[in-house]
C-alpha positions in Angstrom: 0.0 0.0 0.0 1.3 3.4 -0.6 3.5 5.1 2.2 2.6 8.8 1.8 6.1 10.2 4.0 4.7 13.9 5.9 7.3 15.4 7.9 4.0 16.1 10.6 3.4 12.0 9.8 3.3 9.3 7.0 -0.4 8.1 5.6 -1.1 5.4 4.1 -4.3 4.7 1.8 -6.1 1.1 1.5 -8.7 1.0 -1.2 -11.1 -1.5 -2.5 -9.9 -2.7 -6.1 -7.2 -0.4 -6.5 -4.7 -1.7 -3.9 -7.2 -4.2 -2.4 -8.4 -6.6 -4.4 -11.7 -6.7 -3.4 -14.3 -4.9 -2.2 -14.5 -4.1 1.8 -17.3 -5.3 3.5 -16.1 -5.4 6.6 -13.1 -3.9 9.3 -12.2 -5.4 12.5 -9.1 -5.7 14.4 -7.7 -7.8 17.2 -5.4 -5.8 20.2 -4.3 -6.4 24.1 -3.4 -10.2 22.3 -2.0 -11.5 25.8 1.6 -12.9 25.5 2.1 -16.1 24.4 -1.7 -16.2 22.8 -2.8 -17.2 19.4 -5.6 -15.8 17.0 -6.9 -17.4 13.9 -6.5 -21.0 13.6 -9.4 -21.0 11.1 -9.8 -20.7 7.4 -12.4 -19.4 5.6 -14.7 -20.8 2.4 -15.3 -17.4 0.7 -13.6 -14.7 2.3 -10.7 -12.9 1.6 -8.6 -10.9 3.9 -5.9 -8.3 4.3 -3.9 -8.5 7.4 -2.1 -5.2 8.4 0.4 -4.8 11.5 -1.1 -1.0 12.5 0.9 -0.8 15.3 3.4 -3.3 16.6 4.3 -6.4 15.3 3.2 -10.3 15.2 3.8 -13.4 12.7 1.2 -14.6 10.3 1.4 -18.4 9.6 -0.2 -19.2 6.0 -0.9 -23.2 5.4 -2.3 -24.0 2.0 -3.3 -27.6 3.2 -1.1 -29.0 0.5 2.3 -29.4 2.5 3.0 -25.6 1.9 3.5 -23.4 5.3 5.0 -20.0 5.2 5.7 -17.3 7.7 5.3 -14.0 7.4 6.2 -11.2 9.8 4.1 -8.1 9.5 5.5 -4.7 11.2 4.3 -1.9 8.9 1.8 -0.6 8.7 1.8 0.6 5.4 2.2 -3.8 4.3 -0.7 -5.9 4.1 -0.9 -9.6 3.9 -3.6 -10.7 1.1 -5.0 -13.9 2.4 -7.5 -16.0 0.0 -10.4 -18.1 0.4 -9.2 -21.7 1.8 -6.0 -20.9 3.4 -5.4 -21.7 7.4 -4.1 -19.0 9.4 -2.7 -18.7 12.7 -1.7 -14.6 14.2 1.1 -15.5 17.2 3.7 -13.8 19.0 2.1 -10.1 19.2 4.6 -7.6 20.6 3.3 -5.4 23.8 1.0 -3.0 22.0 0.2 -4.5 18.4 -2.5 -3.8 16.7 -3.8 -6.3 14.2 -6.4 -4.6 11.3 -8.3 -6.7 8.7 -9.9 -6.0 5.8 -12.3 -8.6 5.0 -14.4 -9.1 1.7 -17.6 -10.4 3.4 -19.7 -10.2 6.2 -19.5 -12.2 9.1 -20.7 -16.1 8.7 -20.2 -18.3 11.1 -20.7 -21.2 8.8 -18.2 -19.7 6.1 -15.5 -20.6 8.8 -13.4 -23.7 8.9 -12.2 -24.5 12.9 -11.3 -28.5 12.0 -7.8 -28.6 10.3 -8.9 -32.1 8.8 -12.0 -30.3 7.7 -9.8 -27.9 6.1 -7.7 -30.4 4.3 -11.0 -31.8 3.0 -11.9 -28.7 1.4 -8.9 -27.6 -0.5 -8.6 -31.0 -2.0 
């Protein structure tokens, strides 16, 4: 997303099928994460998510079901992690203070979440 420097303080813009690709339907984000915690731990069927570090920092675990894991640690707030439909994701190790922002394409569902990993694996087959 673009970093906008100010010397009074940077900006940063996030909009819906420019530099999201998607439209937003829905804003939420996670803070006070108590050490040692985890978020996520779901997928979901239709939804798709960006994932921004706002303030602070915390890693982003991404597991396509299909052997493939990757890491990614988010600390700008001017990044974004796109996350698609049928990926597993676990949020851990939150510094003191993070904030955790997502842009999400749909409304909440419970029943477009995925809590059973084997459920998961199921699904993206």
């Amino acid at each position: 997303m673009p970093k906008i420097v100010d010397p009074r303080g940077n900006l940063t813009v996030a909009e819906q099928m420019k530099n999201i690709p998607f439209s937003i339907a829905r804003v939420y984000w996670t803070y006070d994460v108590p050490s040692g915690e985890r978020r996520g731990g779901h997928a979901h069927r239709t939804c798709e998510e960006i994932v921004i570090a706002v303030s602070g920092s915390f890693d982003v675990t991404v597991d396509d079901g299909r052997g493939h894991k990757e890491v990614y640690h988010l600390n700008h707030p001017y990044q974004g992690l796109y996350i698609g439909t049928g990926v597993w994701r676990t949020l851990e190790d939150f510094s003191s203070g993070a904030v955790c922002l997502v842009l999400a394409s749909e409304l909440f569902d419970e029943d477009e979440y995925i809590y059973d990993y084997d459920e998961f694996v199921d699904f993206v087959k």
